[in-house]
N, C-alpha and C positions, 0 to 999 in steps of 0.2 A: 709771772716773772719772764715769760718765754717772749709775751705781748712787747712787755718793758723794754728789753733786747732787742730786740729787731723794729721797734721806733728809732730809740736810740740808735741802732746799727744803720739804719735806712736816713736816719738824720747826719748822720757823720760821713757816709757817702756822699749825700745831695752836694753837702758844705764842698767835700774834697773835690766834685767835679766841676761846681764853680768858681773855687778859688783856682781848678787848674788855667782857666778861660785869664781870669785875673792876672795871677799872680804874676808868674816867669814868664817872662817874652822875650828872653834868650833862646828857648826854645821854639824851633819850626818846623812845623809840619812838612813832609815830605809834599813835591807839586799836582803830583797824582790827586793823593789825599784833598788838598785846599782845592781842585776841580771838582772834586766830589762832593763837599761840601755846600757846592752853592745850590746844588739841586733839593738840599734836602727844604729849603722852606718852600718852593713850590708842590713839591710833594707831600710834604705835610698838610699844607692847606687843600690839595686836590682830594687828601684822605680823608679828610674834614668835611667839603663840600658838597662830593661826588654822589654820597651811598644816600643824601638828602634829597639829588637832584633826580635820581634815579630810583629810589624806592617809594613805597609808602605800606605804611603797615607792615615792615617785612618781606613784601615784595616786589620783585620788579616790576617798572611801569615804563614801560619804553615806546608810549604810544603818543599822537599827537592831540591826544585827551588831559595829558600834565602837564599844569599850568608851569612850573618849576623848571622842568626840563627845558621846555620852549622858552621860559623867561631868561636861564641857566646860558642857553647857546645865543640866544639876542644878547644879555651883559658878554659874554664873551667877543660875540663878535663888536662889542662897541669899546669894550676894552681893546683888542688888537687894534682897532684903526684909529682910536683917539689918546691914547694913551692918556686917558682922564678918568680919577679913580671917582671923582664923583659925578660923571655925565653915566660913569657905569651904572653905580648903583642907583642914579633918579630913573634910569632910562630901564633897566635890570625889574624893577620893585614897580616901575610904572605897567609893566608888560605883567608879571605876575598879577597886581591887582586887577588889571582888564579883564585877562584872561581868568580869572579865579570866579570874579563875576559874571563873567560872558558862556566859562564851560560848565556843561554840570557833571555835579559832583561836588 
């Protein structure tokens, strides 16, 4: 019964926090707040991407033995100067296969 509950209670939250986004748009955010918000999907995605580019097995790899890592900072840097989301990833994914086949391990 206790399971049943807290589905349901965890269902009835999710509902209420998206219809908050939806619903009322009389409502606004204080300006602080809407600047703080913009960061969170960079950071999401950086907390998403980082602990892959950076580990393996559990631990850190922060040498220039990781194909990932050096693939990770080449998409970066060709993202900052092209601002092309797919020259990124051909060019990101191209460096990783090189390097994946070129280093051992």
């Amino acid at each position: 019964m206790a399971l049943a509950l807290s589905i349901v209670l965890i269902g009835v939250l999710t509902y209420l926090m998206r219809v908050a986004f939806i619903g009322p748009s009389r409502l606004s955010l204080p300006p602080s707040v809407e600047r703080a918000l913009r960061f969170v999907p960079p950071a999401a995605l950086a907390a998403l991407i980082v602990p892959d580019l950076v580990g393996h097995n559990g631990a850190l790899v922060l040498t220039l033995a990781n194909p990932r890592l050096i693939a990770g900072v080449v998409a970066l840097v060709v993202a900052w100067r092209t601002r092309n989301v797919a020259a990124t990833l051909i060019i990101g994914m191209a460096v990783f296969w090189l390097l994946s086949a070129l280093l051992p391990g």
